[in-house]
C-alpha positions as a Markdown table, in Angstrom:
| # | Residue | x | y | z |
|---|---|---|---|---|
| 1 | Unk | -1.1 | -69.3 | -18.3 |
| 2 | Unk | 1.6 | -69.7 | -15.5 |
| 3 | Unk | 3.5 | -72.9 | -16.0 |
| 4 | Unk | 3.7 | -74.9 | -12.9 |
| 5 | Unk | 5.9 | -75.6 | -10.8 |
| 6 | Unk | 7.0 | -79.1 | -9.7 |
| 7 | Unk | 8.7 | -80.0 | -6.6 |
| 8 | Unk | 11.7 | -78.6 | -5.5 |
| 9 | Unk | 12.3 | -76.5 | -8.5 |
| 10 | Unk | 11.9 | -73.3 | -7.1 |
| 11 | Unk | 12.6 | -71.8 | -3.8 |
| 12 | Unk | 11.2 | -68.2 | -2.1 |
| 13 | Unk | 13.1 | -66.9 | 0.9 |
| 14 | Unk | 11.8 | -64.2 | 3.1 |
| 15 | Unk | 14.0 | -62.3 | 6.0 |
| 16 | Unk | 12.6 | -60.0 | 8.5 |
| 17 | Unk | 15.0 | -57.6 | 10.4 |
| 18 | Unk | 14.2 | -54.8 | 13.1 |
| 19 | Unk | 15.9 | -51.2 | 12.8 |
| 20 | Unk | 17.6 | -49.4 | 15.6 |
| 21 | Unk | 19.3 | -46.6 | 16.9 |
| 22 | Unk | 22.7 | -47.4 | 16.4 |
| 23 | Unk | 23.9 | -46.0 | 19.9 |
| 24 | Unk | 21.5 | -47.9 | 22.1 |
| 25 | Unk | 19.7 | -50.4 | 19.8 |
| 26 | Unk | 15.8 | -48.9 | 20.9 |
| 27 | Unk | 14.0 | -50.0 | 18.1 |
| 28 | Unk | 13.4 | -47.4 | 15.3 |
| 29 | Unk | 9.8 | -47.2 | 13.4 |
| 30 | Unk | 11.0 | -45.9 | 10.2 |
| 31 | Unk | 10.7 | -48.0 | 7.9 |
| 32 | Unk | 8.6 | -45.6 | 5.7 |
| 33 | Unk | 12.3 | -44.3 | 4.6 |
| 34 | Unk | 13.2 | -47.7 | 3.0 |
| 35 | Unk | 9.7 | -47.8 | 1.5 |
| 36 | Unk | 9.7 | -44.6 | -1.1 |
| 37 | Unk | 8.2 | -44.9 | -4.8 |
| 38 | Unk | 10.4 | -42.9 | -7.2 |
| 39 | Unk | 7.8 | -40.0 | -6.9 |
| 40 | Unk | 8.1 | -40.2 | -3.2 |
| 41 | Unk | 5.2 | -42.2 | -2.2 |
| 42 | Unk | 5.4 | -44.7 | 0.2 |
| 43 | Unk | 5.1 | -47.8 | -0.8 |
| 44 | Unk | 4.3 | -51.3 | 0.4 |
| 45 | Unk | 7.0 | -53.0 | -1.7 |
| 46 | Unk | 10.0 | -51.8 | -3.6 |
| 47 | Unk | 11.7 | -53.8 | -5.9 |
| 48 | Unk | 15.1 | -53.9 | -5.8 |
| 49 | Unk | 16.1 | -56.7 | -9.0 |
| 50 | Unk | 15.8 | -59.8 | -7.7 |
| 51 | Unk | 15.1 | -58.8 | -4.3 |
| 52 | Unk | 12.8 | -56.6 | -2.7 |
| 53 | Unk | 12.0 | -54.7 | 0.3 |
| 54 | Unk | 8.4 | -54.7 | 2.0 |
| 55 | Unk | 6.6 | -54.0 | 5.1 |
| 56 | Unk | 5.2 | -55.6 | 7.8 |
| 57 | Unk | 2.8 | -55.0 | 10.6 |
| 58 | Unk | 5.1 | -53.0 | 12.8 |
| 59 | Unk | 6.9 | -49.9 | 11.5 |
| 60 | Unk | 10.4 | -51.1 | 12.8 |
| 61 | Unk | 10.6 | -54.2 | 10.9 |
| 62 | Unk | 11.7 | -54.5 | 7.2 |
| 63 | Unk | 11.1 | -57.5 | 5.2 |
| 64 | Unk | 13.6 | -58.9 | 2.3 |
| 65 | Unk | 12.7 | -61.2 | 0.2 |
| 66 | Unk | 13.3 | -63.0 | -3.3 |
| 67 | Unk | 11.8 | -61.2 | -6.0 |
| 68 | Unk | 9.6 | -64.0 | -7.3 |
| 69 | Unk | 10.5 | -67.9 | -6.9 |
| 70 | Unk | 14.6 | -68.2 | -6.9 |
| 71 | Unk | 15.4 | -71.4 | -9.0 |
| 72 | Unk | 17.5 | -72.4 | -6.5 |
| 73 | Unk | 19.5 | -71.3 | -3.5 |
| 74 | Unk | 22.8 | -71.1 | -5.2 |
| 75 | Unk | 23.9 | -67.0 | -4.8 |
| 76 | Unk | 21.1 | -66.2 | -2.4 |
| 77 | Unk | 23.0 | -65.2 | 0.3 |
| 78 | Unk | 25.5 | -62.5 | -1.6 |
| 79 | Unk | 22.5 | -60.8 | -3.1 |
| 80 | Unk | 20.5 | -61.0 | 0.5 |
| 81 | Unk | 23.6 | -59.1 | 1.9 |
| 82 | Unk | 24.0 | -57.3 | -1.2 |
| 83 | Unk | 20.4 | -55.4 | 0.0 |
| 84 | Unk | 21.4 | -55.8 | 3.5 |
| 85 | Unk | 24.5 | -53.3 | 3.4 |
| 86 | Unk | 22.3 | -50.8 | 1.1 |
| 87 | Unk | 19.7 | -50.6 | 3.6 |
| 88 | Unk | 22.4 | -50.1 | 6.5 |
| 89 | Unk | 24.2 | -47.4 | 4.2 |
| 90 | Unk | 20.5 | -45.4 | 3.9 |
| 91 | Unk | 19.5 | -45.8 | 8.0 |
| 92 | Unk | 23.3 | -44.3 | 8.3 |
| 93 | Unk | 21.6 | -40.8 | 7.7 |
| 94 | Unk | 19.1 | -41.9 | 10.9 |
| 95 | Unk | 21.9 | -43.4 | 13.0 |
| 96 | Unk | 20.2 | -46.8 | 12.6 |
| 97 | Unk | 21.3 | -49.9 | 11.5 |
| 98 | Unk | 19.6 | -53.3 | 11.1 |
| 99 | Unk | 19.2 | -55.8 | 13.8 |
| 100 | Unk | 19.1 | -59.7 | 13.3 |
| 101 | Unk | 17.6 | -61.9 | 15.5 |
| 102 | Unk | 14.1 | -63.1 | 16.0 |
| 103 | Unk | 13.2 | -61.0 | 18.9 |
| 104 | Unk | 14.4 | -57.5 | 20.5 |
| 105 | Unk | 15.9 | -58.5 | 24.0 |
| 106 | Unk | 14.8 | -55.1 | 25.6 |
| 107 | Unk | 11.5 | -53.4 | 23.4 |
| 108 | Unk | 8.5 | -53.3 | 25.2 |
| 109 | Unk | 5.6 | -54.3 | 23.0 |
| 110 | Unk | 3.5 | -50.8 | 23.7 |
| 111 | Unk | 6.9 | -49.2 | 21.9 |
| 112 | Unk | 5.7 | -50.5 | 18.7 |
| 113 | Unk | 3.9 | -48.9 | 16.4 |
| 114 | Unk | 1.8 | -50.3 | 13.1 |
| 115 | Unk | 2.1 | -50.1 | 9.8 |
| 116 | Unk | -0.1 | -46.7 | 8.6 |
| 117 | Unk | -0.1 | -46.3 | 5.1 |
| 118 | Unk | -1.3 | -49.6 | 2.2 |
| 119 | Unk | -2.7 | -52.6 | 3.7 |
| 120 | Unk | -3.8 | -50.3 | 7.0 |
| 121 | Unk | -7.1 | -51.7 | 7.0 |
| 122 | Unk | -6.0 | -55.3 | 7.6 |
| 123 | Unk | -4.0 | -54.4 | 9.9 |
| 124 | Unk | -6.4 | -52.1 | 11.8 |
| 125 | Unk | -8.4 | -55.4 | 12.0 |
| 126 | Unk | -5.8 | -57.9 | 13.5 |
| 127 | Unk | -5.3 | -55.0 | 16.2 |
| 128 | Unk | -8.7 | -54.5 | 16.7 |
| 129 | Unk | -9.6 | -58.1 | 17.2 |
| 130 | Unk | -6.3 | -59.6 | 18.5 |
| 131 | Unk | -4.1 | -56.2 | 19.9 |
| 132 | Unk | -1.2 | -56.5 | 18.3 |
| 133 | Unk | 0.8 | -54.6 | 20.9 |
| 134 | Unk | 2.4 | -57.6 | 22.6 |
| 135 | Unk | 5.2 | -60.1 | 22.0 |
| 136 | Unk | 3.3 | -62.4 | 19.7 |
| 137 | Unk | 2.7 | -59.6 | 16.9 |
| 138 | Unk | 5.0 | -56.9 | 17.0 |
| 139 | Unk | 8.6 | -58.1 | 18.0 |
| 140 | Unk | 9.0 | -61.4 | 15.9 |
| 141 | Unk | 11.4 | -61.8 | 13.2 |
| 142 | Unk | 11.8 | -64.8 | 11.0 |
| 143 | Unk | 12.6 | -67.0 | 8.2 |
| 144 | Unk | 10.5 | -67.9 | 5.4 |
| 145 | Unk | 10.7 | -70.7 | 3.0 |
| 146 | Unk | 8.3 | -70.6 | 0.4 |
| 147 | Unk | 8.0 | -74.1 | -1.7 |
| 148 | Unk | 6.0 | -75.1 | -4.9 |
| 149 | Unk | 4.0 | -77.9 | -5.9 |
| 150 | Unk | 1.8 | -78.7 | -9.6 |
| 151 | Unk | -0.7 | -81.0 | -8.7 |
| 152 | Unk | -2.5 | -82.4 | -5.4 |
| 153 | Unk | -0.2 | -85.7 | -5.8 |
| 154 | Unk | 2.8 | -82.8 | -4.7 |
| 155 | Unk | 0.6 | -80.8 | -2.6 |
| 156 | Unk | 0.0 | -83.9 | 0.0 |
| 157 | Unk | 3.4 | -85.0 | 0.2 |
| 158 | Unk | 5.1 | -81.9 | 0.4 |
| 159 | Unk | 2.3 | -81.2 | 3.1 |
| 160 | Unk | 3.1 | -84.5 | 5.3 |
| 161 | Unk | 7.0 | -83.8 | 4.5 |
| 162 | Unk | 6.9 | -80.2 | 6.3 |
| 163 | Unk | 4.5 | -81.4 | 9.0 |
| 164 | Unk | 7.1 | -84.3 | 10.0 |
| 165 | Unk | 9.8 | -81.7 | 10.0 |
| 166 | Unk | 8.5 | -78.9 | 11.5 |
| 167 | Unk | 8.8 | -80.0 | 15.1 |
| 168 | Unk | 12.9 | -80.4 | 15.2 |
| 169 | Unk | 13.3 | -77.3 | 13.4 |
| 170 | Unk | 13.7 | -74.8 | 16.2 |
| 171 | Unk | 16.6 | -77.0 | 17.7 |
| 172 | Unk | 18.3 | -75.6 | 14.9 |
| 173 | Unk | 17.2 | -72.4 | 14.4 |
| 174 | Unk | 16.1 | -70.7 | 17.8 |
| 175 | Unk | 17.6 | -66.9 | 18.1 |
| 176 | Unk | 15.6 | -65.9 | 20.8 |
| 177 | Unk | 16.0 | -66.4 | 24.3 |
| 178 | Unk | 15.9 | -62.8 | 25.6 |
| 179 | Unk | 12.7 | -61.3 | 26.2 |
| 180 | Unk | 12.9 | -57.6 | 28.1 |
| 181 | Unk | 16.4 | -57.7 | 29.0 |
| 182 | Unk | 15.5 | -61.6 | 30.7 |
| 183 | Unk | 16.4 | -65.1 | 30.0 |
| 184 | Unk | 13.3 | -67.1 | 30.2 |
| 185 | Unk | 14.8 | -70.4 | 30.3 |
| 186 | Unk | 13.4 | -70.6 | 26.0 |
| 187 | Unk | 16.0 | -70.5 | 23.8 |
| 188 | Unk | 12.9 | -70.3 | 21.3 |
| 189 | Unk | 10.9 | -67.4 | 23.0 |
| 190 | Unk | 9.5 | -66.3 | 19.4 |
| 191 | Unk | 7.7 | -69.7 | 18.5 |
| 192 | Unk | 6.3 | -69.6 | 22.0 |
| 193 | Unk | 5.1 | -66.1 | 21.9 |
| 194 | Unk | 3.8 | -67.0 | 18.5 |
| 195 | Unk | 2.0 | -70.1 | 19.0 |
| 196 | Unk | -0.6 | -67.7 | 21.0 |
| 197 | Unk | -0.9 | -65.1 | 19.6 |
| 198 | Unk | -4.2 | -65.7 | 18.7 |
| 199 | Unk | -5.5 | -67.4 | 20.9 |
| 200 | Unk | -9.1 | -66.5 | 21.2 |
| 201 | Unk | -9.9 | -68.0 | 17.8 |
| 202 | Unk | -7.4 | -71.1 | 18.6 |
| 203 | Unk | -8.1 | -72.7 | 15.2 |
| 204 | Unk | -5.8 | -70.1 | 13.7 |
| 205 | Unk | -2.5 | -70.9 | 14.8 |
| 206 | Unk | -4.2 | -74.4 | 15.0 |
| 207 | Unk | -1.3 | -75.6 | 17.7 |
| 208 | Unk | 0.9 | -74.5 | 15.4 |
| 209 | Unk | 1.8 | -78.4 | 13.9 |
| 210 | Unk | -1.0 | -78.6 | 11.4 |
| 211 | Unk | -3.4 | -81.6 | 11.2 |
| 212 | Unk | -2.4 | -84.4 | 8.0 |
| 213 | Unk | -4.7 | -83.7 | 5.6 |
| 214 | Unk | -5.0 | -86.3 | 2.2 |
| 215 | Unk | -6.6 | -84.0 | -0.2 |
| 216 | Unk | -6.6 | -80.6 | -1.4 |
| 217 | Unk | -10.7 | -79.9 | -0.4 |
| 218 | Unk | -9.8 | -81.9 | 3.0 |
| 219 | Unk | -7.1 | -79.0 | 3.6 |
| 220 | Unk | -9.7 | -76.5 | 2.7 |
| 221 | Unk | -12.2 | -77.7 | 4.6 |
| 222 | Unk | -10.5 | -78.8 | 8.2 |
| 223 | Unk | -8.3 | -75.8 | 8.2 |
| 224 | Unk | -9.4 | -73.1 | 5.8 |
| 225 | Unk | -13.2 | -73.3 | 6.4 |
| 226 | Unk | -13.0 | -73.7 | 10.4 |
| 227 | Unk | -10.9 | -70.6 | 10.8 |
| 228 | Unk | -13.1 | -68.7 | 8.4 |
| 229 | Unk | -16.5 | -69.8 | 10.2 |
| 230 | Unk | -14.5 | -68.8 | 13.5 |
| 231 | Unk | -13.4 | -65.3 | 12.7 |
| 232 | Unk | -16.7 | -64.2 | 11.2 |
| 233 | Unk | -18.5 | -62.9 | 14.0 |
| 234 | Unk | -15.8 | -60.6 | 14.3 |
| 235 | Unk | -14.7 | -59.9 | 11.0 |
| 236 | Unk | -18.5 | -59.1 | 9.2 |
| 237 | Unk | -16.5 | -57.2 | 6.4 |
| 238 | Unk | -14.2 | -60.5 | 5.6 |
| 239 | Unk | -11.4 | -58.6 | 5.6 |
| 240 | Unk | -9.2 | -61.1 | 7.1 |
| 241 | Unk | -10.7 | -64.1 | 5.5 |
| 242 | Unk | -8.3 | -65.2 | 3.0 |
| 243 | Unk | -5.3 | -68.0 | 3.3 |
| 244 | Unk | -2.9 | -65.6 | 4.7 |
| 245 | Unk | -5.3 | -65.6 | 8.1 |
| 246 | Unk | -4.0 | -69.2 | 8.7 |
| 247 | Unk | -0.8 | -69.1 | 11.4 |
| 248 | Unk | 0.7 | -72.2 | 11.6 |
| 249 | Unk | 3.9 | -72.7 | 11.2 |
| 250 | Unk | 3.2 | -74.2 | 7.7 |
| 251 | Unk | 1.0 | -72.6 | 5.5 |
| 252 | Unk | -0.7 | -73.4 | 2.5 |
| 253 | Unk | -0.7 | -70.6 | 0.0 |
| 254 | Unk | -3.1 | -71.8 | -3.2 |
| 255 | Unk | -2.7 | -68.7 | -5.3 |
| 256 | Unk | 0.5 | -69.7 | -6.0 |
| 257 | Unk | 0.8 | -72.8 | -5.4 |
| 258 | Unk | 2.9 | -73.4 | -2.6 |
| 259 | Unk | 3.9 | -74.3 | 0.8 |
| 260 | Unk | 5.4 | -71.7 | 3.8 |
| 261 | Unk | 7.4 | -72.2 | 6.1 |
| 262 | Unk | 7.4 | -70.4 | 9.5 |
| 263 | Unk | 8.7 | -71.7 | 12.4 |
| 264 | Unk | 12.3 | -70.2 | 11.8 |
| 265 | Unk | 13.9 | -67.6 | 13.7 |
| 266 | Unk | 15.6 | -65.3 | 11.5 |
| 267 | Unk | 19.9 | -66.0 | 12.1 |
| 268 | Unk | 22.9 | -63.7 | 12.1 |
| 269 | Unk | 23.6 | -62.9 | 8.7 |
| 270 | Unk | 21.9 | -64.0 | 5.4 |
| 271 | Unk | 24.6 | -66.5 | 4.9 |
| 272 | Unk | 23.0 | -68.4 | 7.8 |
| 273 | Unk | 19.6 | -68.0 | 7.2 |
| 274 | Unk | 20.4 | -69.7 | 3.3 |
| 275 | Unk | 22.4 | -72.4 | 4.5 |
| 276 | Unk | 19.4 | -73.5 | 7.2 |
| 277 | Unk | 17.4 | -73.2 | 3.7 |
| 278 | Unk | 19.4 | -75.5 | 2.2 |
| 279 | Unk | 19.4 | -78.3 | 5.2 |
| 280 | Unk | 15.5 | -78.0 | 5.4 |
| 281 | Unk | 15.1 | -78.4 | 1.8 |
| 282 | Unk | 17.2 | -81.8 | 1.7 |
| 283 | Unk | 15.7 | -83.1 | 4.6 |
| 284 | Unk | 12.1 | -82.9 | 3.0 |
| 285 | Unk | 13.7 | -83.8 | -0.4 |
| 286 | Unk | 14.6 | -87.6 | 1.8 |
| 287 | Unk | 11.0 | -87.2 | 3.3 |
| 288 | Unk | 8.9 | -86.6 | 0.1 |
| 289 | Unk | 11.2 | -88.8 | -2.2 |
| 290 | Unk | 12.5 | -91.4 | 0.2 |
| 291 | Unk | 9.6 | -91.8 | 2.6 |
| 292 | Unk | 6.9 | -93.9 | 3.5 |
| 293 | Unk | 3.8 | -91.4 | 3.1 |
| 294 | Unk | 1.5 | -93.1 | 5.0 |
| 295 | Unk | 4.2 | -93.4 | 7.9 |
| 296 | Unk | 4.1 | -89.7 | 8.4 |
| 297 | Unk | 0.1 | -89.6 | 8.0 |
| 298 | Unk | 0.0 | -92.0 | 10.8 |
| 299 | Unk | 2.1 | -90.1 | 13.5 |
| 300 | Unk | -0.6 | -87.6 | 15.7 |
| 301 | Unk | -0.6 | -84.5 | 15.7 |
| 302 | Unk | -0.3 | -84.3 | 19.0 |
| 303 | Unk | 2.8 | -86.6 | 19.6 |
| 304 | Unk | 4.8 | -84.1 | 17.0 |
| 305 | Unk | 3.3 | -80.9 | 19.2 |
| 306 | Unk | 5.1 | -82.3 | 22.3 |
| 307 | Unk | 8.4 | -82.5 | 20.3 |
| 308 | Unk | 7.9 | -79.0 | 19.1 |
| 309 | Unk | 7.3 | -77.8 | 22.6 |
| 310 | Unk | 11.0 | -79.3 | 23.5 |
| 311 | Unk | 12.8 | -78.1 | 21.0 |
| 312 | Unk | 11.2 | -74.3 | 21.5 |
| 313 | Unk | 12.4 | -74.2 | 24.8 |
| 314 | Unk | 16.1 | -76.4 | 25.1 |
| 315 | Unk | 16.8 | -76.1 | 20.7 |
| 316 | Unk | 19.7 | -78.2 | 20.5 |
| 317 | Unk | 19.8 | -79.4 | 23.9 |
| 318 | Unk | 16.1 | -81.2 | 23.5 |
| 319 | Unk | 15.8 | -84.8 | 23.4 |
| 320 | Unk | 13.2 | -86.5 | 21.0 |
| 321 | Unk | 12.0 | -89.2 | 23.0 |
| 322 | Unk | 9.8 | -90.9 | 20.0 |
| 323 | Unk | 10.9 | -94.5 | 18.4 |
| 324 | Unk | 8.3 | -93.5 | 15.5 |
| 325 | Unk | 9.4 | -90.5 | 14.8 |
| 326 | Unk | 13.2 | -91.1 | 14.7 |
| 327 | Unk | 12.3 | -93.8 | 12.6 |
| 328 | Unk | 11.1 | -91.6 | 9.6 |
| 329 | Unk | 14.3 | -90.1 | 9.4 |
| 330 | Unk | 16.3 | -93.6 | 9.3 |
| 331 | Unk | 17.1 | -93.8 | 13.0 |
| 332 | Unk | 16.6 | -97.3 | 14.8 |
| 333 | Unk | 16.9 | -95.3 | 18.3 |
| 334 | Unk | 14.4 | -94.7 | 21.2 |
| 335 | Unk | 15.6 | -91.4 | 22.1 |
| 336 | Unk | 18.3 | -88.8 | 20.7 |
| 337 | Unk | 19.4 | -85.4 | 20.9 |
| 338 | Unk | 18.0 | -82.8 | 18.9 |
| 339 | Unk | 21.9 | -82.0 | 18.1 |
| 340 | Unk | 22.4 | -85.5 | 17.0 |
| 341 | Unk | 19.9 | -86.0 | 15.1 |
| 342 | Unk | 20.8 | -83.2 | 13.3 |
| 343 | Unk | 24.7 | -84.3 | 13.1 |
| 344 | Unk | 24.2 | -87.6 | 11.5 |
| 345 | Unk | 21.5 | -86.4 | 9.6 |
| 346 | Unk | 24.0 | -83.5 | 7.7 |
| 347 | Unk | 25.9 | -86.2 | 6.8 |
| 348 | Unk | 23.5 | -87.9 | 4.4 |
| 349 | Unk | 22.7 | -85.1 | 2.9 |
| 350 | Unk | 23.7 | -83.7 | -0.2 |
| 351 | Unk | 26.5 | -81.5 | -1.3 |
| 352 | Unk | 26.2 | -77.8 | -1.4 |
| 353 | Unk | 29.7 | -76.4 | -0.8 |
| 354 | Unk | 29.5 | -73.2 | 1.9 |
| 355 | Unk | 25.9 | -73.9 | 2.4 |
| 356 | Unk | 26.8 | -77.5 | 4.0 |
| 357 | Unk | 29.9 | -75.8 | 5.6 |
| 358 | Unk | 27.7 | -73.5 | 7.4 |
| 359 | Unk | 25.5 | -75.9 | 8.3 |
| 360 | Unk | 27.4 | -78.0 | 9.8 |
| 361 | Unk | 29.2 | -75.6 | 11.6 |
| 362 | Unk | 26.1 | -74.2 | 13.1 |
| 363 | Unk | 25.1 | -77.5 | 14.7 |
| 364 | Unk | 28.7 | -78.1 | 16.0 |
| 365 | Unk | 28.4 | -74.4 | 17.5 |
| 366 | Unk | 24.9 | -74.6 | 18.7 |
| 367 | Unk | 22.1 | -72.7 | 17.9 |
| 368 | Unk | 22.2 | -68.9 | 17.6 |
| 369 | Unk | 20.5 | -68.2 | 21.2 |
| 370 | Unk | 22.4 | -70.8 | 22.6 |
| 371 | Unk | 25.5 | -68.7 | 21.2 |
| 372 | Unk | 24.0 | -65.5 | 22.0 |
| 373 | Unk | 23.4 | -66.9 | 26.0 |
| 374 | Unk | 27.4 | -67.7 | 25.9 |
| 375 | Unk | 28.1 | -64.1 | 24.7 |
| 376 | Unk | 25.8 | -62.4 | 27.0 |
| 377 | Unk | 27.6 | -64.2 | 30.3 |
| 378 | Unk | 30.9 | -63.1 | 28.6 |
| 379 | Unk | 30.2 | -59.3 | 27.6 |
| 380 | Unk | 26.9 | -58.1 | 28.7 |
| 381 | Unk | 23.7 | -57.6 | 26.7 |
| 382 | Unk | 23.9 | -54.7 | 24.7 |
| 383 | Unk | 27.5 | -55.5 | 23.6 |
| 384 | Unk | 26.5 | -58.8 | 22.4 |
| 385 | Unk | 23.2 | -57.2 | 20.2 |
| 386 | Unk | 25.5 | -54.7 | 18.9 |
| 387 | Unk | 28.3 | -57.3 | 17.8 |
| 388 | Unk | 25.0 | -58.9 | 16.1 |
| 389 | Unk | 24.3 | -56.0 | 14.1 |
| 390 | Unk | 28.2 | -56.0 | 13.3 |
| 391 | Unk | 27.9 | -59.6 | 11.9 |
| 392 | Unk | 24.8 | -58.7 | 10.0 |
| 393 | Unk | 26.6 | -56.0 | 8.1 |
| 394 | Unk | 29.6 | -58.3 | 7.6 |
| 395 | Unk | 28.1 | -61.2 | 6.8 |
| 396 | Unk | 29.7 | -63.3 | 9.3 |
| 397 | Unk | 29.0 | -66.2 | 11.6 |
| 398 | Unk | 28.2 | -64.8 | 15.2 |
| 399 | Unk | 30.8 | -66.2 | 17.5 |
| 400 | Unk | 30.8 | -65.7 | 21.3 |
């Protein structure tokens, strides 16, 4: 019997990155070459120690990610770049390298092409009821944070915990504000491709913000059970109908026993992407530990919605214009910038060496699109991408 696992005793990371022709950055679908079985197979997931590679929808994308739950975020990074540069080293034979970023700023979404070989059938069936050849489905990249709970006491406060947080998030994490060689005035053009993406069965995505729930058969039968009943008629073979349909950017994940984490665009390096790990899991630690549960029950839905929409589309820039909400997080103010809120909130948090450091330097700095706007007025677009897939390789902070 797998022993349980309690709060904030475990962590699973997940980065998605997009391969490209090193010379003009056209995305690349081959990731079938990262993806080979030692008898030449092509698999779905190849473990690589604790990390390993996998596929996703698209063949152009690669996904790394922790090779089971990490015990903690302490080293996640180096082995994260450890993979990064071995990857980099085989595309060198395809004049590829790997891009960061959570969205291509020139692909066209019919230059995309899905996943063919394990796990073809569900993916046959998103297409077929959804077409996945746009925005929403096949130029996304992310962030993942995978967290456990033991018991339905865990379950609902972790829950409430990521639902109050999820809103801000993108004010820290937005790496997208290019979409076909255009600003769009979003510095969060991912989140707002993603939240409709499925939009003909809207109880999918769900807004995006989930719904509190108090119980584990409330979960299952406000969220779970509605999108099943809605996707039947065109999914007879229930293909789809499992936990992983649900899109919102929280997910509850029962066979195992945990809680994802979407809404995060995927950053420069994995250095980054660990240290915005480590600031969302001591924010929710204050939440779940330190917070007034039925505080965060009580805020709607759709009051946290309309903070989400701001901080998709200004990230840092935003201002949270909601006395209730501030107040969860120990703030006696009206209104505040998203930046601010995030400046004086570091500084309660714990102590986790370079992890902070980065952090903290990343909300002095600004987000990574507002960073990669700066760079693109300075040196041009494709100059600014390829210095992105320079700081992926290296490991280093994007600069301007």
């Amino acid at each position: 019997m797998t022993r349980k696992r309690h709060l904030f005793t475990a962590i699973g990371i997940e980065l998605e990155y997009m391969i490209v022709r090193k010379d003009d950055l056209k995305v690349l679908p081959i990731s079938e070459h990262l993806l080979k079985n030692k008898d030449g197979t092509i698999g779905s997931e190849i473990e690589h120690g604790k990390i390993a590679w996998s596929n996703e929808l698209i063949m152009h994308l690669i996904e790394l990610k922790t090779n089971g739950p990490a015990r903690s975020l302490d080293g996640l990074s180096d082995l994260f770049q450890r993979d990064v540069r071995k990857i980099c080293r085989i595309l060198e034979a395809h004049d590829a390298i790997l891009l960061p970023s959570a969205m291509h700023p020139t692909m066209k979404p019919e230059e995309s092409i899905i996943w063919p070989h394990e796990y073809n059938k569900v993916y046959k069936t998103y297409d077929r009821i959804f077409s996945c050849k746009g925005h929403g489905w096949s130029n996304l990249q992310s962030t993942h944070i995978n967290l456990p709970f033991a018991d339905e006491d865990e379950f609902v406060r972790l829950h409430e915990a990521i639902r109050i947080l999820l809103p801000v998030l993108p004010a820290l994490a937005a790496s997208s504000p290019i979409v076909e060689g255009r600003q769009t005035g979003f510095a969060d053009n991912r989140m707002k491709f993603y939240r409709c993406n499925s939009q003909s069965i809207p109880s999918i995505c769900g807004g995006v913000i989930p719904d509190s729930v108090d119980s584990i058969p409330h979960y299952h039968k406000a969220i779970l059970a509605k999108m099943y009943s809605d996707i039947a008629p065109h999914d007879p073979d229930k293909i789809l109908q499992h936990e992983w349909l649900n899109s919102r950017g929280a997910i509850s994940r029962f066979e195992r026993d945990a809680i994802e984490i979407r809404v995060l665009d995927i950053q420069e390096c994995p250095l980054a992407d660990i240290a915005i790990a480590w600031m969302v899991v001591e924010m929710l630690k204050r939440l779940v530990y330190d917070g007034d549960l039925k505080s965060q029950q009580d805020i709607k839905t759709t009051e946290l919605r309309k903070i989400f929409l701001t901080t998709i589309k200004d990230a840092e820039t935003a201002v949270i214009k909601n006395k209730k909400y501030l107040a969860l997080f120990g703030f006696e103010e009206e209104r505040m910038p998203a930046k601010e809120f995030f400046r004086r909130l570091i500084r309660k948090l714990g102590s986790q060496g370079i992890l902070r450091e980065t952090a903290a330097w990343m909300i002095k700095n600004g987000s990574l699109s507002t960073r990669i706007r700066q760079s693109v007025a300075k040196r041009g677009l494709t100059d600014t991408y390829k210095k992105l897939a320079g700081c992926l390789l290296d490991g280093r902070m994007f600069v301007p």
